[in-house]
C-alpha positions as CSV (number, residue, x, y, z in Angstrom):
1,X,0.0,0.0,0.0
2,X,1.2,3.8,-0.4
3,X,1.4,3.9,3.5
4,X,4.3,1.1,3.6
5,X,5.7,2.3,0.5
6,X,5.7,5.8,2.7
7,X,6.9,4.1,5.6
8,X,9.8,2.0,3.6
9,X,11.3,5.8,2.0
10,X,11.2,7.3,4.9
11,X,13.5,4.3,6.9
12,X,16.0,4.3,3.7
13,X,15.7,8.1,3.7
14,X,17.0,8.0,7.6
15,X,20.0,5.4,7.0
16,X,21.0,7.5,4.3
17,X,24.2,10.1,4.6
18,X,24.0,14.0,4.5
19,X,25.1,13.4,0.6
20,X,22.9,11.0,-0.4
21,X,20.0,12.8,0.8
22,X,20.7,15.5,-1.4
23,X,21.2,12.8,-4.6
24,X,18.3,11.9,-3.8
25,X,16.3,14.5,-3.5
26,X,17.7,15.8,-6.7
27,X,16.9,12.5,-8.6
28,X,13.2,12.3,-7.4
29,X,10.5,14.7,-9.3
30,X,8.4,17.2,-8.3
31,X,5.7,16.4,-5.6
32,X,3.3,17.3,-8.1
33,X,5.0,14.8,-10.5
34,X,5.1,11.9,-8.2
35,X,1.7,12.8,-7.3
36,X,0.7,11.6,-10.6
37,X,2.9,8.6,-11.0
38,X,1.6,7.4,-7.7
39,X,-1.5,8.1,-9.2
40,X,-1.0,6.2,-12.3
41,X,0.8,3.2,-10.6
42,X,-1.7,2.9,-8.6
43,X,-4.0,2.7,-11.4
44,X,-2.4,0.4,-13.3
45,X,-1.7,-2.4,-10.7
46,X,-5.4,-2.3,-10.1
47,X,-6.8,-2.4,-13.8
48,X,-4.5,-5.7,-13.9
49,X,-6.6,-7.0,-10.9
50,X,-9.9,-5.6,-12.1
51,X,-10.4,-4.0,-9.4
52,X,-12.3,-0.8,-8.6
53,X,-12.1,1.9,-6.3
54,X,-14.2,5.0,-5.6
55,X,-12.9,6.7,-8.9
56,X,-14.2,6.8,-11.9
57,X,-13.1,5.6,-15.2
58,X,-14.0,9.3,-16.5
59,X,-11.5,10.7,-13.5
60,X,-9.1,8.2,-14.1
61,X,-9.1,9.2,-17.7
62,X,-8.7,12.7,-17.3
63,X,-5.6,12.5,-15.4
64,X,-4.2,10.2,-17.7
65,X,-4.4,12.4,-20.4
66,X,-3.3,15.4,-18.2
67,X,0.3,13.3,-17.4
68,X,0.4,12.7,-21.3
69,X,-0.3,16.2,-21.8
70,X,2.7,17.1,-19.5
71,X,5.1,15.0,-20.9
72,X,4.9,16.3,-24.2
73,X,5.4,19.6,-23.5
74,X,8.6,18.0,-21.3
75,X,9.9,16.5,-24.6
76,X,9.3,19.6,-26.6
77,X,11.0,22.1,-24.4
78,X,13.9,19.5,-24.5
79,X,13.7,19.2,-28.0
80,X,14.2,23.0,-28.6
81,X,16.7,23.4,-26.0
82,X,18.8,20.8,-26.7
83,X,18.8,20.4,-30.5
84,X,21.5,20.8,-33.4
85,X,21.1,22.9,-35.8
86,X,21.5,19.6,-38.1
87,X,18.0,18.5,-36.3
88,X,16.3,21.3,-37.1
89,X,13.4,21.4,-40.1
90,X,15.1,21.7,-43.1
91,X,12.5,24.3,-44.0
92,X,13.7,26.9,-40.8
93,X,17.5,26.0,-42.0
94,X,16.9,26.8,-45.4
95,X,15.4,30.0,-44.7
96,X,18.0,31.0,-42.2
97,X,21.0,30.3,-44.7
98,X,19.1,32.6,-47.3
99,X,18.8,35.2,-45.2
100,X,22.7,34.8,-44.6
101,X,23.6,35.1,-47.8
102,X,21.3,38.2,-48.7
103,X,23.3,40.2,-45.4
104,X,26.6,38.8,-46.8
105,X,25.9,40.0,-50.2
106,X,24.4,42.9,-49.6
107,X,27.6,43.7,-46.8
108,X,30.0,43.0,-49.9
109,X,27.7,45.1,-52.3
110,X,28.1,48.2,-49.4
111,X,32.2,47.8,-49.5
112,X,32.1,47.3,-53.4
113,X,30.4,51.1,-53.3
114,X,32.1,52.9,-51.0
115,X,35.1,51.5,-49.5
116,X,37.0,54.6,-48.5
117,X,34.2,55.8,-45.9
118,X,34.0,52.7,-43.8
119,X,38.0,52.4,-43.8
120,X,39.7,55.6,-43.6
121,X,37.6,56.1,-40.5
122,X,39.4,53.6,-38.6
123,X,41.6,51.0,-39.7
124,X,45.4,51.3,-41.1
125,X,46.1,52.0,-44.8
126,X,49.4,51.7,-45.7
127,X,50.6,54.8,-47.6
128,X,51.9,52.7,-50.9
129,X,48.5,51.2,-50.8
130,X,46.9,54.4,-50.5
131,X,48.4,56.1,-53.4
132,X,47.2,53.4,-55.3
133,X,43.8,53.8,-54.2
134,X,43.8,57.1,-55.0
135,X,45.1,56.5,-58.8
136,X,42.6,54.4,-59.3
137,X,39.7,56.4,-59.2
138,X,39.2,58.4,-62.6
139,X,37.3,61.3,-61.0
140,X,39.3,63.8,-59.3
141,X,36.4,65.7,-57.8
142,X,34.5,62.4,-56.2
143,X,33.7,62.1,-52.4
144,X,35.9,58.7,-52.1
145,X,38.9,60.9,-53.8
146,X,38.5,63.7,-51.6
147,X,38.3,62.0,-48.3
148,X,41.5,59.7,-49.3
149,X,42.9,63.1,-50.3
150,X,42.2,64.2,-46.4
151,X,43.2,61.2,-44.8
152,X,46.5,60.8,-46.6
153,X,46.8,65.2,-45.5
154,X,46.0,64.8,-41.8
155,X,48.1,62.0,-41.1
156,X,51.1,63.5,-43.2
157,X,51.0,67.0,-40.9
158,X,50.3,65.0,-37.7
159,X,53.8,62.9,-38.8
160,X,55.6,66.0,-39.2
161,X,54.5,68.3,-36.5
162,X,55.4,65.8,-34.2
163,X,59.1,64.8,-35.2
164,X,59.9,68.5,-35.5
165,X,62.6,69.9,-33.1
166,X,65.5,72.6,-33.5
167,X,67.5,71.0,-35.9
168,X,65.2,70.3,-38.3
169,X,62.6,72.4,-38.1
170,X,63.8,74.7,-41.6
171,X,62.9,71.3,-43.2
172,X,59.8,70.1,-42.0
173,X,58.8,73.7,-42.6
174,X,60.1,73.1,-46.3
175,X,57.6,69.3,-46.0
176,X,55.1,71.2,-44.6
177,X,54.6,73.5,-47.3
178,X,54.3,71.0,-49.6
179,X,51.2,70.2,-48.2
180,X,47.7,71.8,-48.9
181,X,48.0,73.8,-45.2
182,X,45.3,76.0,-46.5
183,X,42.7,73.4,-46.9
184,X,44.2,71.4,-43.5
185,X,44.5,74.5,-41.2
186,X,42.4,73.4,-38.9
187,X,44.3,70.1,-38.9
188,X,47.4,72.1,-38.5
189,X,46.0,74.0,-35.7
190,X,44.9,71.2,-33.7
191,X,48.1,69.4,-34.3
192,X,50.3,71.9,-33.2
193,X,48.2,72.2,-30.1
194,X,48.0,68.8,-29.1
195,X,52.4,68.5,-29.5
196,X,52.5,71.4,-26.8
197,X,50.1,70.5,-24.5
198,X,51.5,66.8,-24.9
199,X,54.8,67.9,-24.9
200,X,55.3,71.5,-23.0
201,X,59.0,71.2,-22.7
202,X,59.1,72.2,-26.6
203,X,57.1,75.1,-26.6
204,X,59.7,77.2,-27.8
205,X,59.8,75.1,-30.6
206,X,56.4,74.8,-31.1
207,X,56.1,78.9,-31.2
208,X,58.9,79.1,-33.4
209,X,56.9,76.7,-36.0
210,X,54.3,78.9,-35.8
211,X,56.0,82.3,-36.0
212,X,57.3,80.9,-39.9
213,X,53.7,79.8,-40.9
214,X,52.5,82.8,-39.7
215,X,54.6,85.3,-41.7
216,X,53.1,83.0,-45.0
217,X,49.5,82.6,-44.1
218,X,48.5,85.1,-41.1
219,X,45.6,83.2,-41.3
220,X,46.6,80.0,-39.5
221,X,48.5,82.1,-36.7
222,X,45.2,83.9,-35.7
223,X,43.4,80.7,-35.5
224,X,46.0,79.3,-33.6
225,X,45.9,82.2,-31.2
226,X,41.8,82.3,-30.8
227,X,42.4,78.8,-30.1
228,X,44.9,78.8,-27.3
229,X,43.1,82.1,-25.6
230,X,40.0,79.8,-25.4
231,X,41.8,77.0,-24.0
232,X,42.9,79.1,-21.5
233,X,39.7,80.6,-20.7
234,X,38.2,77.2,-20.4
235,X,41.0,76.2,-18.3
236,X,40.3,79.4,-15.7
237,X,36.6,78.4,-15.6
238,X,37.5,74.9,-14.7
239,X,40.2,75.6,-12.3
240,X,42.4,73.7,-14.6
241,X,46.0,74.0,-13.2
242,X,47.6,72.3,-16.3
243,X,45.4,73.7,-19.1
244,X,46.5,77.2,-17.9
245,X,50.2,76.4,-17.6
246,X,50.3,75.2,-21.3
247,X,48.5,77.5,-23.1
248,X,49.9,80.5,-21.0
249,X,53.3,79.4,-21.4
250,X,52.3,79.2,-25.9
251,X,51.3,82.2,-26.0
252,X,54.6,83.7,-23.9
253,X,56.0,82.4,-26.7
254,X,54.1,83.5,-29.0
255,X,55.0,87.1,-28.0
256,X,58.4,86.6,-28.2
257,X,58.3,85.6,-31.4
258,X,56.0,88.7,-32.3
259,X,53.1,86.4,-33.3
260,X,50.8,87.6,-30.2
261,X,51.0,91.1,-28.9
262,X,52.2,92.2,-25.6
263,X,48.5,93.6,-24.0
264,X,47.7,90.2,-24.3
265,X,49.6,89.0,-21.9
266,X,49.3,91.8,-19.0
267,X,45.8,91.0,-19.8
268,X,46.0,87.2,-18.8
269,X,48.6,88.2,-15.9
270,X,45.9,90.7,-14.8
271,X,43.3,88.1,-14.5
272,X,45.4,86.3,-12.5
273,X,46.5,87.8,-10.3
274,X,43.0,89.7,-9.5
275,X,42.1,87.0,-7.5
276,X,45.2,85.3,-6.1
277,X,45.0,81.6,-5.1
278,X,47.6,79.2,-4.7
279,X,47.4,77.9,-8.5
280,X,46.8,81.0,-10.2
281,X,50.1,82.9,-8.9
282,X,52.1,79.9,-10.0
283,X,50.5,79.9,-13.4
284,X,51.4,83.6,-13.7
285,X,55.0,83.2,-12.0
286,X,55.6,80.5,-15.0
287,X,54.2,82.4,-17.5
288,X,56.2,85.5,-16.7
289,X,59.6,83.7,-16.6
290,X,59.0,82.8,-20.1
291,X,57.5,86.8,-21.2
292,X,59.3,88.9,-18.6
293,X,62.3,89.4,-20.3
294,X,60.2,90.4,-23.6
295,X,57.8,92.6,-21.4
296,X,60.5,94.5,-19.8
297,X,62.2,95.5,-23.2
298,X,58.6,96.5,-25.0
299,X,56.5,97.7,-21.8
300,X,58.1,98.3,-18.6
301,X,55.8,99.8,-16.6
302,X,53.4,97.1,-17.1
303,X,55.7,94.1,-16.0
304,X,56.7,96.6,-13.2
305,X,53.0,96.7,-12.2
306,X,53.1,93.2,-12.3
307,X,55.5,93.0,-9.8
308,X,54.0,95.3,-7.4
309,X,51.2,93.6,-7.5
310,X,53.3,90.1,-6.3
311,X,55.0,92.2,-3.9
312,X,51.1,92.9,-2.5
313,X,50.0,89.5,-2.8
314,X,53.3,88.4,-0.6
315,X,53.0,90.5,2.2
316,X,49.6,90.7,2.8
317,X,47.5,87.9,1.1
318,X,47.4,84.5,2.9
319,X,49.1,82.1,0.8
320,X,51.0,78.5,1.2
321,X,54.7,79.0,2.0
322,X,55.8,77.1,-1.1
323,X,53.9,79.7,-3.3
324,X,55.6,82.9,-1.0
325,X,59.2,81.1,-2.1
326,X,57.8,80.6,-5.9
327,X,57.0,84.6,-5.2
328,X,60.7,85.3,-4.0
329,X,62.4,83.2,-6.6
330,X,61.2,85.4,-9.3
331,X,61.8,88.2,-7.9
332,X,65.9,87.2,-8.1
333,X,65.4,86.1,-11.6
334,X,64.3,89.3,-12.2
335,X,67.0,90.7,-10.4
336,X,69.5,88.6,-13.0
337,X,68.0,90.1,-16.1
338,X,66.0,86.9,-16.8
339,X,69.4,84.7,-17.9
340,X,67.7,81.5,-18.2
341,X,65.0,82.6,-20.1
342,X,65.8,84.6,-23.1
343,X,63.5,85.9,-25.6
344,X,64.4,83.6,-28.4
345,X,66.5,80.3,-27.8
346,X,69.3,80.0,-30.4
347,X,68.5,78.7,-33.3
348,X,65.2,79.4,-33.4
349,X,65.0,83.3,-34.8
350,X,64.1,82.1,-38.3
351,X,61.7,85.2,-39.4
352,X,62.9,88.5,-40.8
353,X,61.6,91.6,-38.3
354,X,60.0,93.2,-41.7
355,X,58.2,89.5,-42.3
356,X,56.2,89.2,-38.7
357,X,52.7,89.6,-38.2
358,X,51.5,89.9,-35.0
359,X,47.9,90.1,-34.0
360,X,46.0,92.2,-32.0
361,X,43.7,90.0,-29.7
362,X,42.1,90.9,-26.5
363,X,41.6,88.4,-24.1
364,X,37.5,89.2,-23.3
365,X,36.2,89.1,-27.0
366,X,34.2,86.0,-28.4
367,X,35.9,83.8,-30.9
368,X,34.8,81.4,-33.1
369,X,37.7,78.1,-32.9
370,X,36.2,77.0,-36.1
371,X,36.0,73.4,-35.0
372,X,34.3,72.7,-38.8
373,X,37.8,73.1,-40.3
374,X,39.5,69.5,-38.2
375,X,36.4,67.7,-39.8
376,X,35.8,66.5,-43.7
377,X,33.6,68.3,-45.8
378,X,33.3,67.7,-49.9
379,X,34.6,70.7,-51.7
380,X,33.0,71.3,-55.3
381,X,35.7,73.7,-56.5
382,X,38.3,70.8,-54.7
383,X,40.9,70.7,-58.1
384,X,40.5,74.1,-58.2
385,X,42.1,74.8,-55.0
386,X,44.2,72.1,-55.5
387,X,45.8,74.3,-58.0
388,X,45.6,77.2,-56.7
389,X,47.4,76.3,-53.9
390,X,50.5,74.5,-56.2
391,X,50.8,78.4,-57.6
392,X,51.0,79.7,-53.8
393,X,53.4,76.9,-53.1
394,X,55.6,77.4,-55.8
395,X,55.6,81.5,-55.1
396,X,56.6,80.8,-51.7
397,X,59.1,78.1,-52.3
398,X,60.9,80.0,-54.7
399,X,61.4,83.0,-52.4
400,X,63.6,80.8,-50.1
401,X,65.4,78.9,-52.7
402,X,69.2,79.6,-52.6
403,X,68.9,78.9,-56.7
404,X,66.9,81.7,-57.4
405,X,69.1,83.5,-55.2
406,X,72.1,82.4,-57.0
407,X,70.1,83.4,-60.0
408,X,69.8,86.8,-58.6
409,X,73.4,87.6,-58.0
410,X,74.2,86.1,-61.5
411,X,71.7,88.8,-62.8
412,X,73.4,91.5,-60.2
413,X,77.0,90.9,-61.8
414,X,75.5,91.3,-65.2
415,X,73.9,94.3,-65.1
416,X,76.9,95.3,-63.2
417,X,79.4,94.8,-66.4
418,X,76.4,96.4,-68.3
419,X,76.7,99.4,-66.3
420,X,80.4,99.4,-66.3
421,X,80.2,99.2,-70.7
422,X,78.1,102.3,-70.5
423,X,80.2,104.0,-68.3
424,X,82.9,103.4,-70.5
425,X,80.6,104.6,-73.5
426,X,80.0,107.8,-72.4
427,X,82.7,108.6,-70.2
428,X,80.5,109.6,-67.4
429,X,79.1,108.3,-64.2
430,X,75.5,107.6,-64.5
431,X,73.2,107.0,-61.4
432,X,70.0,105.0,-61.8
433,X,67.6,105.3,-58.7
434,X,64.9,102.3,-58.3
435,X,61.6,103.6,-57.4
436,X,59.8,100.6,-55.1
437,X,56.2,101.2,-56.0
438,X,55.1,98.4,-53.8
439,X,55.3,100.3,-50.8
440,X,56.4,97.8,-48.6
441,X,58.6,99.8,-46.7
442,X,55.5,102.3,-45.8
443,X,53.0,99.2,-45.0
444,X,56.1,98.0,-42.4
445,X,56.7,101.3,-41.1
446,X,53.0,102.0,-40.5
447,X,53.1,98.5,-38.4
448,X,56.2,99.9,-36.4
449,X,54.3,103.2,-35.4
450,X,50.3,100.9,-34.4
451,X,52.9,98.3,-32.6
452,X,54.3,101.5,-30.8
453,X,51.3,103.5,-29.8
454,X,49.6,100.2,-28.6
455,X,52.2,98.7,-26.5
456,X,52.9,102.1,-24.6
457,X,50.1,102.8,-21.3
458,X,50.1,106.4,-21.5
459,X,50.8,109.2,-24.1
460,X,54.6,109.9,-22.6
461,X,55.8,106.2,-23.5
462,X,54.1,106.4,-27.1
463,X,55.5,110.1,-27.6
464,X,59.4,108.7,-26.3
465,X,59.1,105.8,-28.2
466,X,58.1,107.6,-31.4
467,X,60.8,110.1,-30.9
468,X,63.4,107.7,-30.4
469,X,62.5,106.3,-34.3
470,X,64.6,106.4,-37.0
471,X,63.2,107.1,-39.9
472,X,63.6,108.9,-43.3
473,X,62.4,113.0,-43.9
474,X,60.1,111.3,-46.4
475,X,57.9,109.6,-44.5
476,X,57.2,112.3,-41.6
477,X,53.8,112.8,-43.0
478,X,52.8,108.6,-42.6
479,X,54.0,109.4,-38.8
């Protein structure tokens, strides 16, 4: 009866270990599940007895088909779990592998269309393979041409601003030209950026880079400028020690090359020491070891306001004792005449005074980075400016070649014997005077006189410093 068979589990249950008891249980089903196999044991020994109990046949028939019901479903769940795709229909297989192949074909009909937009992007193309790519297509003036065109341009001036240093920075200028820095000055921008902030110890490097492109395309030198006065405006905001140190200590630079002008910087030093913390008096002491020397030659009394206003700070502000030494420290390199930090490291004054450009921007007025530039964008007239730009190169190349030069002084000792003939024709002495109708020496002189009257705080300065000119009777009227 169920009552033994009860009685019988539950003794072997007892005389069974810890571990067993677990087996066991794990082995035997579900209580509703043995209910029913109790049930249909049960059943079954009595239909072979034909015997009857209180159920009946309709009952007994009912649960039967509810265990058969169950059992099913058991073996179908199984089924799907457990099965290989080998043992699935053939019609589900066959409809999967089509839909396989259309994704494969239409992934290969995407890369057969436009390769160069889902490569470029990412992965490595080598530069021989590249150039082959781009002879390939017939159609100079296609998108895939264009963006290889890009590509092949941004890595090329991220490869050379970054290997540049003293020594070889007159040829990676010469490399650098030879690219379209026109159409990549945004690319040029944020490379040279990126070097100095990455790299601070080569600022001076960096600035001198900068100074050369400038004095050919003005252009790139003011966008290089809005950008690093934003940086550091950003960096101010944010109380961003490091952002501040790098971009102050570019644009030092930057005015000792002439590229920035000086109210620039008594600007950003006035700013910072307005409200003096900890971090922004050693931003300022950094940036003026690296412009003091250049401030004291072109605007004295502002570096010597500077320095009253550290004296202030030291003797009355509450400040850490390492900033109060920082304080004192540049006080003696002032004292030495700024030694270790001249103007312009050798090696590094590569651009003619008449040549520089420097801009005039304040530190308060809104500028637009022109973050479109660092990104791709088709260009319709794109040969045109292609060649356009070759005719620019080739103007600018030519003005530093020692050929043409050569050429020159050929053409000088020429004339030279021609003159001497003449001479000996008529038996006098003729002068012939050159008139320069360019008047490039007017447009340079008017830039001497604005750079004078805007570096000097009051009208004393400006009047000294005009005074002190020297300059031809002819051009008292420009003055």
């Amino acid at each position: 009866s169920s009552y033994e068979r009860k009685e019988d589990y539950s003794s072997r249950r007892r005389s069974l270990s810890p571990d067993d008891r677990d087996i066991e249980r794990d082995r035997s089903p579900s209580p509703r599940k043995r209910r029913y196999s109790d049930d249909s044991r049960y059943d079954q020994e009595y239909s072979r007895r034909e015997y009857y109990d209180d159920r009946t046949s309709e009952g007994r028939g009912r649960e039967r088909h509810h265990e058969k019901w169950e059992e099913r479903e058991s073996d179908r769940r199984r089924q799907r779990r457990y099965s290989s795709p080998d043992r699935r229909s053939p019609e589900r297989s066959t409809v999967q592998s089509s839909l396989a192949h259309d994704e494969t074909t239409s992934k290969k009909k995407k890369e057969e269309v436009d390769p160069i937009l889902t490569r470029t992007g990412g992965a490595y193309i080598p530069p021989a393979k590249l150039r082959m790519m781009q002879e390939q297509i017939t159609d100079k003036n296609s998108l895939a041409y264009q963006r290889m065109s890009w590509e092949a341009l941004k890595k090329s001036i991220n490869g050379l601003v970054n290997k540049v240093n003293v020594s070889n920075i007159e040829n990676i200028i010469h490399e650098l030209l030879q690219e379209n820095i026109v159409r990549g000055r945004g690319l040029l921008s944020r490379s040279i950026l990126q070097a100095q902030s990455a790299s601070p110890i080569f600022t001076h490097v960096y600035a001198a880079l900068v100074a050369i492109i400038n004095s050919k395309f003005p252009n790139i030198g003011e966008l290089i400028l809005k950008r690093l006065i934003l940086n550091f405006r950003k960096g101010y905001r944010r109380n961003d020690k490091q952002l501040c140190l790098t971009s102050s200590k570019f644009v030092a630079h930057l005015m000792n090359q002439n590229v920035a002008h000086e109210v620039l910087c008594l600007e950003m030093l006035t700013l910072l020491l307005e409200r003096p913390t900890d971090d922004s008096i050693e931003v300022a002491i950094g940036f003026i070891k690296e412009s003091g020397l250049k401030l004291t030659e072109v605007s004295p009394r502002g570096i010597n306001a500077i320095f009253d206003r550290l004296r202030h700070i030291l003797h009355e502000s509450k400040i850490d004792m390492r900033v109060q030494y920082m304080i004192e420290v540049m006080f003696a390199v002032r004292k030495d005449g700024f030694k270790d930090h001249p103007i312009i490291p050798e090696g590094l004054d590569l651009v003619e005074e008449e040549d520089q450009f420097t801009h005039m921007l304040p530190l308060e007025d809104d500028y637009n980075p022109e973050d479109v530039l660092n990104v791709f964008k088709m260009d319709p007239n794109f040969m045109e400016n292609e060649e356009k730009y070759k005719m620019l190169k080739k103007e600018i190349l030519d003005e530093g070649d020692s050929e043409s030069e050569a050429d020159q002084e050929a053409g000088s000792s020429e004339e030279d014997e021609e003159d001497d003939e003449e001479e000996d024709e008529d038996g006098k002495c003729q002068k012939v005077t050159v008139h320069d109708k360019t008047e490039i020496n007017l447009v340079s002189f008017r830039r001497t006189i604005y750079l004078a009257i805007q570096s000097s705080l009051d009208f004393e300065e400006c009047a000294h410093k005009l005074l002190k000119m020297d300059f031809p009777e002819s051009q008292t009227v420009s003055l």
